[in-house]
C-alpha positions as CSV (number, residue, x, y, z in Angstrom):
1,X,249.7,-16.4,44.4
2,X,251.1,-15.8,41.0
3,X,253.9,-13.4,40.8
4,X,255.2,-11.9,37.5
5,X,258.1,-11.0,39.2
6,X,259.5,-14.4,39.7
7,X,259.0,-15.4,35.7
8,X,260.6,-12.8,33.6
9,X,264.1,-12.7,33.5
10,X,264.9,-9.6,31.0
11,X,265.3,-7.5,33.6
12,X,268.2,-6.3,31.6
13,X,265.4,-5.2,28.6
14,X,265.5,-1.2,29.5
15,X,269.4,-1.5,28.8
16,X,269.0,-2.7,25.4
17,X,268.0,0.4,23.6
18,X,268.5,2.2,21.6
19,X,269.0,-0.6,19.5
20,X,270.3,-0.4,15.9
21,X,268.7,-2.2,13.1
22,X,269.7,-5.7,11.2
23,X,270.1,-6.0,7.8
24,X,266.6,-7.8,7.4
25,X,264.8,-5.1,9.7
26,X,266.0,-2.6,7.1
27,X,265.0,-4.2,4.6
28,X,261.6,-5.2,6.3
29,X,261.1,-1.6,6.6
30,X,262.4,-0.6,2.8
31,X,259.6,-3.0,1.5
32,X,256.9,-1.6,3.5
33,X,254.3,0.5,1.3
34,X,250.9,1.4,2.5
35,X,249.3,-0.5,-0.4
36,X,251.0,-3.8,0.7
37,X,252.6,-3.4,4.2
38,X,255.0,-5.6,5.4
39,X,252.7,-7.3,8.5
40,X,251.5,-10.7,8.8
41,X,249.0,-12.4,11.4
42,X,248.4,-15.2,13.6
43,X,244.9,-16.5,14.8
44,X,244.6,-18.9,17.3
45,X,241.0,-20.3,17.3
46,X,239.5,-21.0,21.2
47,X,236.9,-22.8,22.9
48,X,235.6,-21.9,26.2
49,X,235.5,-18.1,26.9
50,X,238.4,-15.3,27.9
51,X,238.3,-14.0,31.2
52,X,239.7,-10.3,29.9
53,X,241.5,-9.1,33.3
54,X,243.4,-11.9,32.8
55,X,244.2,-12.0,29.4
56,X,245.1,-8.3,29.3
57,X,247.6,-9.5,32.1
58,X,249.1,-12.1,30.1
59,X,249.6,-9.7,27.4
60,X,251.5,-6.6,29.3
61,X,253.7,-9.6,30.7
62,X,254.4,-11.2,27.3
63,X,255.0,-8.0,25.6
64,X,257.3,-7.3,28.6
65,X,259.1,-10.3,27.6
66,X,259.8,-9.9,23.8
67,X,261.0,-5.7,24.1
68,X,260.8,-4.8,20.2
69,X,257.0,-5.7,20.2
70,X,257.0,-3.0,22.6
71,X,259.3,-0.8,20.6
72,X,259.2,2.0,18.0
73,X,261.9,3.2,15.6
74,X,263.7,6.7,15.9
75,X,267.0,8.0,15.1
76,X,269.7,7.4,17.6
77,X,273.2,6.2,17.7
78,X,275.5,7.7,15.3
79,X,271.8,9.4,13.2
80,X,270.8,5.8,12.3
81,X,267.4,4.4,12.5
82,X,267.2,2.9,16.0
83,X,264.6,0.6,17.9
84,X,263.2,2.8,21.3
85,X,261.4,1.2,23.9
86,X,258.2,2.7,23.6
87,X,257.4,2.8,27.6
88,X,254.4,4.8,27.3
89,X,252.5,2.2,24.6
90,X,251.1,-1.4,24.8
91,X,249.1,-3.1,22.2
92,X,245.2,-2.3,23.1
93,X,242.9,-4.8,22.2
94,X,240.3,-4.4,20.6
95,X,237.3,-6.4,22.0
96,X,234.1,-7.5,20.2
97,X,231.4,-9.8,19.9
98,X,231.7,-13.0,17.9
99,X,230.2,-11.6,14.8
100,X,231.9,-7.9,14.9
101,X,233.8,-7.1,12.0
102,X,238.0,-6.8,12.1
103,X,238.7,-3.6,11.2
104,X,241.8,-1.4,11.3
105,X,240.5,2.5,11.7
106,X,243.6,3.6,10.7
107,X,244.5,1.1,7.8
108,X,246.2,-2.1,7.4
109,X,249.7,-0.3,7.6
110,X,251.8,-0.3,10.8
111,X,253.6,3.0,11.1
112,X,256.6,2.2,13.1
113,X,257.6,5.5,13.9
114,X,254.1,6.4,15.4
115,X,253.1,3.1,16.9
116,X,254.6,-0.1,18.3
117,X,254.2,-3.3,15.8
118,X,251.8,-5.5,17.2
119,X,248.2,-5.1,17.4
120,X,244.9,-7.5,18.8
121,X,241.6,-8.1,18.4
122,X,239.4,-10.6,20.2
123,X,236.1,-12.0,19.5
124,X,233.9,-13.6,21.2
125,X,230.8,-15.6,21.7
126,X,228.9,-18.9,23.2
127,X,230.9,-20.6,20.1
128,X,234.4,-19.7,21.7
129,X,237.1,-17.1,20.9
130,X,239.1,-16.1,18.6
131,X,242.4,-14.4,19.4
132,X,244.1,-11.9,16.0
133,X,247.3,-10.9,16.1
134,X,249.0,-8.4,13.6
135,X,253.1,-8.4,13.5
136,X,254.9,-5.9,11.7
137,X,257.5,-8.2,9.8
138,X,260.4,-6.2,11.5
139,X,259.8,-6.8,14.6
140,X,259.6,-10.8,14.6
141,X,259.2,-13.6,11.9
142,X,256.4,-16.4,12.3
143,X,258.7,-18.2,14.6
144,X,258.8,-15.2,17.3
145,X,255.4,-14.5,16.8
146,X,254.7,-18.0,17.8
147,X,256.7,-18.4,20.7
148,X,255.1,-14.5,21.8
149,X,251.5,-16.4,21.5
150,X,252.7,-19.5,23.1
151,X,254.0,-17.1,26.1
152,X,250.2,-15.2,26.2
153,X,248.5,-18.0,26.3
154,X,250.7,-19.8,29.0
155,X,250.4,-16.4,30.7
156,X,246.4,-16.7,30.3
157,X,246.7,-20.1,31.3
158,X,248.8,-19.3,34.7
159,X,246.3,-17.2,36.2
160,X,243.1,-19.2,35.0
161,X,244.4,-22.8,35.7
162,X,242.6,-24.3,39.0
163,X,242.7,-28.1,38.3
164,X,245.3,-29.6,36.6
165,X,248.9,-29.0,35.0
166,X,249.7,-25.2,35.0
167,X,251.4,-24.1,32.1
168,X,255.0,-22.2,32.9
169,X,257.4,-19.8,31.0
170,X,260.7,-20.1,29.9
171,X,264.2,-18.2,30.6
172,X,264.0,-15.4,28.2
173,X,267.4,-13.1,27.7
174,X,267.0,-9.9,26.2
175,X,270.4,-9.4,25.7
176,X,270.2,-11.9,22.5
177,X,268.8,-9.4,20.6
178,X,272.1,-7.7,20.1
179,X,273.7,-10.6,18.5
180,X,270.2,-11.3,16.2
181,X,272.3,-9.2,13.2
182,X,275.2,-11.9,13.4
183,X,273.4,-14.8,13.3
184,X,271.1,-14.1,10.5
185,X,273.8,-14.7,8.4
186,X,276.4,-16.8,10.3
187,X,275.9,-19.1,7.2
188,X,277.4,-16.9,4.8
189,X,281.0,-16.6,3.4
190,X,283.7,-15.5,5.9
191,X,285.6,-13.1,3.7
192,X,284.4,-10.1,2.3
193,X,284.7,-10.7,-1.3
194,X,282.6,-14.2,-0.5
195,X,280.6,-12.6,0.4
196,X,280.1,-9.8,-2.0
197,X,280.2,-12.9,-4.9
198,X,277.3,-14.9,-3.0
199,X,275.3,-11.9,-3.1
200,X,275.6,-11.0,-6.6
201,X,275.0,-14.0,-7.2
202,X,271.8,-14.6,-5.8
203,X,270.6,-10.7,-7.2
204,X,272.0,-12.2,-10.6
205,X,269.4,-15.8,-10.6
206,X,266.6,-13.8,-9.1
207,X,266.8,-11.1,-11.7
208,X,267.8,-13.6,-14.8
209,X,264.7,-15.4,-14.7
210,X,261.8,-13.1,-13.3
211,X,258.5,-15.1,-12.8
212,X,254.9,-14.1,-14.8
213,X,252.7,-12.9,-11.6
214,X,249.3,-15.1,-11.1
215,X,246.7,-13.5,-13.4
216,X,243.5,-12.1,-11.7
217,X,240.2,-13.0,-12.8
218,X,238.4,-12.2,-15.8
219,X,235.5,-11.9,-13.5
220,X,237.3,-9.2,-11.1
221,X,236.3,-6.2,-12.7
222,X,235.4,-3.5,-11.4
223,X,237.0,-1.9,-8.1
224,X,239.0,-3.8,-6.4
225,X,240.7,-2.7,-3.5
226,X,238.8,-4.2,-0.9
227,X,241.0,-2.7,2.7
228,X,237.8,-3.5,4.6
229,X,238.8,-7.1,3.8
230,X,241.4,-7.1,6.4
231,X,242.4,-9.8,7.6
232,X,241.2,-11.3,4.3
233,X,242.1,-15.0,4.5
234,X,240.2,-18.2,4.0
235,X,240.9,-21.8,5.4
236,X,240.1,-25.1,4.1
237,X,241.7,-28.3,6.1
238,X,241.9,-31.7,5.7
239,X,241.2,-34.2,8.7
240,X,243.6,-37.0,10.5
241,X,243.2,-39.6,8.0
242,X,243.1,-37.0,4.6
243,X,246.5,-35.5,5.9
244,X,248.2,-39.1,6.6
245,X,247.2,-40.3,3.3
246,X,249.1,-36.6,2.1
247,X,252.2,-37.8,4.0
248,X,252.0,-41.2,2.9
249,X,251.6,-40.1,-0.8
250,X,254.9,-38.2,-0.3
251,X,256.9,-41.3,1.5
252,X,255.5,-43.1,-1.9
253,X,257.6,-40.4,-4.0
254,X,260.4,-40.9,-2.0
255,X,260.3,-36.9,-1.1
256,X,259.4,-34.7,1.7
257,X,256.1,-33.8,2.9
258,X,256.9,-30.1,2.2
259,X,258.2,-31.4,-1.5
260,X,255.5,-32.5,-2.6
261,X,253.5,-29.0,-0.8
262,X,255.5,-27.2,-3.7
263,X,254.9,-29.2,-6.2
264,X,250.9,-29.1,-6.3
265,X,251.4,-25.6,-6.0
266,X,253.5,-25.1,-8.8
267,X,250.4,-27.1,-10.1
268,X,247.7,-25.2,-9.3
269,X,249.8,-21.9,-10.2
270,X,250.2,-22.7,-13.7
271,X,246.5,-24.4,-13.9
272,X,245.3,-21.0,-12.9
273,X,247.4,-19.0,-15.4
274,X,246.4,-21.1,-18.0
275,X,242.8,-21.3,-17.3
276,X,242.4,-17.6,-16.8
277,X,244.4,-16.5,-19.7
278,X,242.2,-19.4,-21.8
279,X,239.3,-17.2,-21.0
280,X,241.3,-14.1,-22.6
281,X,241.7,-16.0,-25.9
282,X,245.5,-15.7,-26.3
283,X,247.8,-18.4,-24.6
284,X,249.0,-17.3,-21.5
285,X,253.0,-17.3,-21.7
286,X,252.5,-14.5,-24.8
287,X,252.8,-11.5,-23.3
288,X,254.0,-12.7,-20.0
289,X,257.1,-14.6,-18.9
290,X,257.3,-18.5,-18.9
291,X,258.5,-18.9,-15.3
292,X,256.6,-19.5,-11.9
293,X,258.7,-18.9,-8.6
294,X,258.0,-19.6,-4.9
295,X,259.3,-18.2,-1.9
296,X,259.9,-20.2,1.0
297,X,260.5,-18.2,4.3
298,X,263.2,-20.7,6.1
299,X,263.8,-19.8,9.7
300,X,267.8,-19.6,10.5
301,X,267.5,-19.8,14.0
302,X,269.3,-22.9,16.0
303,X,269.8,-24.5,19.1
304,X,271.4,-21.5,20.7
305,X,268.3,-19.2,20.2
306,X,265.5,-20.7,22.3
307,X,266.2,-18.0,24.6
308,X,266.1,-15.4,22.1
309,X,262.7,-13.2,22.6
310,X,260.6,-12.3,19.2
311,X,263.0,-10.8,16.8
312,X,263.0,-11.3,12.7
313,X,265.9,-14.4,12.0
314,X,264.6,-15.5,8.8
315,X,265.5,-16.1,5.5
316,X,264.4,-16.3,2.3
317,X,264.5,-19.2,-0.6
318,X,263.4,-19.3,-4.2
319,X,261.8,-22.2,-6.6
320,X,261.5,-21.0,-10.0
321,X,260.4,-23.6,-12.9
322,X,259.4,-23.4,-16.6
323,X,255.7,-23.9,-17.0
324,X,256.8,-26.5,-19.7
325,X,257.7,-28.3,-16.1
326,X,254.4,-28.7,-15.1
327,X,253.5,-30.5,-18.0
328,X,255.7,-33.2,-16.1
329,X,254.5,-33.4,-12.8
330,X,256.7,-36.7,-11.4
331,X,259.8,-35.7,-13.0
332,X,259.3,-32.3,-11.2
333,X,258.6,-33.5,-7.9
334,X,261.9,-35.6,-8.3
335,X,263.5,-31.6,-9.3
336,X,262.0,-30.3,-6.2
337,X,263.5,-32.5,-4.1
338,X,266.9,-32.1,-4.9
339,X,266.9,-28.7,-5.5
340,X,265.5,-28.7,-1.8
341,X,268.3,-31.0,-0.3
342,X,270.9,-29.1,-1.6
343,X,269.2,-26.2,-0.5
344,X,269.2,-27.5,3.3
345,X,273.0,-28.2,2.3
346,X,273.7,-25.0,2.1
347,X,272.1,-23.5,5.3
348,X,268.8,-22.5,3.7
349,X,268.2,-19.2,3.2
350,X,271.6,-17.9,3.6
351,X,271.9,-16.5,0.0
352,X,269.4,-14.4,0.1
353,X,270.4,-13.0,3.4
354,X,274.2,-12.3,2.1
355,X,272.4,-10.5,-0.5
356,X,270.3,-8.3,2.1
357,X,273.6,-7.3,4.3
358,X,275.8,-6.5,1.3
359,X,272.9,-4.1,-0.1
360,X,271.8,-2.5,3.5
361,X,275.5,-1.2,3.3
362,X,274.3,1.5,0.7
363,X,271.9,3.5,2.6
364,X,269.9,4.2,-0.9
365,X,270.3,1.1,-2.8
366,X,267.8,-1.3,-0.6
367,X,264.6,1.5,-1.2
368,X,265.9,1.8,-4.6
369,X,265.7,-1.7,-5.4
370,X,262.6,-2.7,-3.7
371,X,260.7,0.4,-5.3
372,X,261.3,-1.0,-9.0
373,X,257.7,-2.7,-8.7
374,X,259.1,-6.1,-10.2
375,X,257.6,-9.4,-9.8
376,X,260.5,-11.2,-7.6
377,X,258.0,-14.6,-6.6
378,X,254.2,-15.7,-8.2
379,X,253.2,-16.8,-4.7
380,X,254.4,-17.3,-1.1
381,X,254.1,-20.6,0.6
382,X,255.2,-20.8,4.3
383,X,255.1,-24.4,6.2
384,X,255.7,-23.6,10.1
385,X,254.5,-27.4,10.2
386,X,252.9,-27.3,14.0
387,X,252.7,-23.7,15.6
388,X,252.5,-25.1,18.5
389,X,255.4,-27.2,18.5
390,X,257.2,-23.5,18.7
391,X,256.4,-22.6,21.5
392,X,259.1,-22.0,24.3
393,X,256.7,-22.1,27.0
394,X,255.0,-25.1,28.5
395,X,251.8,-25.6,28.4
396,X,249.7,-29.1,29.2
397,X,248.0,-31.4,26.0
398,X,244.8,-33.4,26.1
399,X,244.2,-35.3,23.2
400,X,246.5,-33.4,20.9
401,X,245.1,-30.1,22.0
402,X,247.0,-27.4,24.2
403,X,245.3,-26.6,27.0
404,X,245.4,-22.9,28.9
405,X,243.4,-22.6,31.5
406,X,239.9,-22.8,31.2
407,X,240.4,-22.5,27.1
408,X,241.4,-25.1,24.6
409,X,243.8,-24.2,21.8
410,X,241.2,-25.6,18.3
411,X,243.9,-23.9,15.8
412,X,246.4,-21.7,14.5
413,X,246.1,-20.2,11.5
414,X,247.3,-17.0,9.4
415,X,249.4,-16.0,6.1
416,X,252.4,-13.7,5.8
417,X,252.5,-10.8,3.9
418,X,251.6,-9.6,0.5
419,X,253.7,-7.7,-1.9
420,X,253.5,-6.4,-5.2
421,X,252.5,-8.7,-8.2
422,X,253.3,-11.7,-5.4
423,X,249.2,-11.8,-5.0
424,X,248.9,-15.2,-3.3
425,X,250.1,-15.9,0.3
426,X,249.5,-19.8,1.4
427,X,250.8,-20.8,4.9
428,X,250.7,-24.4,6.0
429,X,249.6,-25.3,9.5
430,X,249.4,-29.1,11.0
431,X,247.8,-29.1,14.5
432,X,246.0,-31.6,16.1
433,X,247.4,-34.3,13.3
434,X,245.1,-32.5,10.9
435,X,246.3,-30.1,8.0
436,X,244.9,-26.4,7.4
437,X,245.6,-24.2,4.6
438,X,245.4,-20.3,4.7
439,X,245.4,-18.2,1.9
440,X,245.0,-14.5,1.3
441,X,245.3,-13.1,-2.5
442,X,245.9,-9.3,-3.4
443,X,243.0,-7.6,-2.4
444,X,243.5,-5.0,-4.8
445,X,243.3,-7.9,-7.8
446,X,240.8,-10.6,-6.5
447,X,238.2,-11.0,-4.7
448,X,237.0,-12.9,-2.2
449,X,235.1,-15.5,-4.5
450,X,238.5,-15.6,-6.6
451,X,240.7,-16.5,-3.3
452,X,238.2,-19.4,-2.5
453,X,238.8,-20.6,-6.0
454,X,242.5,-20.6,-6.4
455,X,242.4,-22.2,-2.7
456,X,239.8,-24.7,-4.1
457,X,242.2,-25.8,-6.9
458,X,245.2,-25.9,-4.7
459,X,243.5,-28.9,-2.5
460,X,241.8,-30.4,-5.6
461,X,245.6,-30.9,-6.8
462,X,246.8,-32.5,-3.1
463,X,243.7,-34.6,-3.1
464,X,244.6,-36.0,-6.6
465,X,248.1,-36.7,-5.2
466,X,247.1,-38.0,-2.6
467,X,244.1,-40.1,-4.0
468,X,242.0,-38.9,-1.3
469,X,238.9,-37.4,-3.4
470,X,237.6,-36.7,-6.8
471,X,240.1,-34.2,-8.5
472,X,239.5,-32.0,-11.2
């Protein structure tokens, strides 16, 4: 018989807190307004139907196993802001039939002070089942949120599996959590004035050149803020052969897959701008600035974290261009690409975080900062490449697909979070050798037709590059 017992190894977890915060958990938490909170989510898209003793199982052992998803936020040691084990909380789940609506009663926010940072919804039906999960940003990045699904659904799998491989979990230690603050930015300058020029630095470039935010649409009048929307993405993939003619494309250009992600999408941002601000009757740049940026989440973590339960490591790095750029589309591919190898040089991400640690030193300046409403990036595009592929725990594959129990793992989807101005969040997942694209706009500025049609344009620009279909 299956014993818990004989899987988790943090049995050292209850000793961690309290446990003070990182430099990118204080910031997390500085950027967090109610009208864009800082929370992402993952869905993972099942066929076959969810026995819900076990899953509920699976998920008070997982949870067990990655501590600050179980965790709220107090002061403690020396009247700082402290993670506290929440013993007396676990994520409910909210259970429903196929067609029930995702809601959130209380709102889209995640108080941390009130309630632990992860919630879940399932829905179900004779279609299969669909598993949401809602991270706040300071308790884990897309990478430990992967590896905490990868661990429920291995969990699932354990206790459901009665022919076949069984799926098993890996050596978690808890006690990595309290070196997470040092290795977020073990990239960074070793003395102090290094690192106080990188960061300036890097404030200096992303404040010299601040991007022109994407424009909503003339035809979004009217109220906008559409909460009930929640989680308010849509999907659109391409299949086996469409996304090998992508990567073939790029092999062409003598550039990365993900290069040539970033340059469509600088595409389609300043296609959008242009058409939208064509409809106004003045060109777009008047009034607005003449740059477009993307953030890129990069993930700092390395061989030494596979133990590491969910925890934020990530960084953060900028692409800004002229619109005049995209008037150019080889030559910018070709700037893409080295600005993204010297990027990977560097450590990627590393900058930003030197500038995150030097301002979370000044207990005022981060909230300060952050509340100055500016536009920092025109869209967000995060490339986890196979979700799957992070898991730490192993679970068996037929054809392609990963297989828990009696379920079958279709797809991963989700976007990361929203902020101010930054209205458009795409996230790239490849799974089963085919290629899905998420996207979730500001729901107080578009709508749900005006998502589908930024998202439309965005793969009418890959399939051009990649000859695949009739583009625009």
């Amino acid at each position: 018989m299956y014993e818990p017992a004989t899987i988790d190894r943090s049995a050292t977890r209850l000793r961690l807190f309290p446990l003070h915060l990182s430099p990118i958990e204080i910031y997390m938490l500085a950027d967090d307004h109610r009208g864009y909170p800082m929370s992402f989510v993952v869905q993972a898209q099942l066929s076959g139907q969810i026995n819900r003793g076990a899953f509920e199982e699976a998920l008070d052992e997982a949870t067990a196993r990655h501590p600050l998803l179980r965790a709220r936020i107090a002061t403690g040691k020396g009247a700082l802001p402290c993670w506290m084990l929440a013993s007396d909380q676990k994520p409910a789940v909210d259970w429903g039939a196929e067609e029930t609506p995702i809601a959130c009663p209380a709102g889209e926010s995640i108080d941390l002070t009130k309630e632990i940072g992860l919630r879940v919804w399932v829905r179900q039906g004779g279609a299969g089942a669909r598993v949401l999960l809602q991270f706040h940003h300071a308790c884990c990045d897309g990478t430990g949120a992967y590896r905490f699904l990868g661990d429920l659904l291995a969990g699932y799998g354990m206790r459901t599996t009665t022919v076949g491989k069984c799926p098993s979990l890996a050596a978690m230690d808890s006690t990595l959590l309290r070196t997470r603050k040092h290795r977020s930015f073990g990239a960074a300058a070793t003395s102090k004035r290094g690192l106080r020029r990188r960061a300036i630095k890097e404030f200096s470039k992303l404040l010299g050149r601040l991007p022109a935010p994407l424009r909503p649409s003339v035809s979004a009048a009217g109220d906008r803020n559409r909460a009930e929307d929640f989680p308010g993405f849509l999907c659109q993939s391409f299949d086996r052969n469409e996304h090998q003619r992508l990567r073939d494309a790029a092999v062409r250009s003598n550039v990365t897959f993900n290069d040539l992600l970033l340059r469509d999408l600088f595409l389609t941002l300043e296609r959008w701008n242009r058409r939208e601000q064509s409809r106004r009757h003045w060109p777009w740049t008047w009034r607005g600035r003449s740059w477009l940026r993307i953030l890129m989440p990069t993930d700092l973590r390395d061989g030494d974290d596979f133990e590491m339960p969910a925890t934020n490591l990530s960084g953060c790095t900028f692409l800004t261009r002229n619109v005049r750029d995209c008037a150019l589309p080889e030559e910018l591919l070709t700037s893409i690409r080295d600005e993204t190898a010297q990027i990977k040089a560097r450590g990627a991400g590393g900058a930003f975080m030197d500038m995150v640690y030097v301002a979370s030193k000044v207990r005022w300046l981060l909230p300060f900062a952050l509340s100055r409403n500016l536009c920092l990036a025109t869209a967000v595009l995060s490339n986890p490449a196979d979700p799957s592929r992070r898991f730490t725990a192993q679970l068996p594959r037929q054809s392609g697909r990963v297989i828990c129990g009696n379920l079958v793992l279709e797809e991963i989807t989700g976007v990361p979070p929203l902020r101010p101005k930054m209205r458009a969040a795409f996230s790239i997942s490849q799974y089963d050798r085919r290629l899905t694209i998420s996207l979730r706009c500001d729901p107080h500025t578009f709508r749900m037709e005006d998502t589908a049609g930024l998202l439309e344009l965005y793969v009418e620009q890959l399939r051009k590059s990649a000859a695949i279909g009739p583009a625009a």
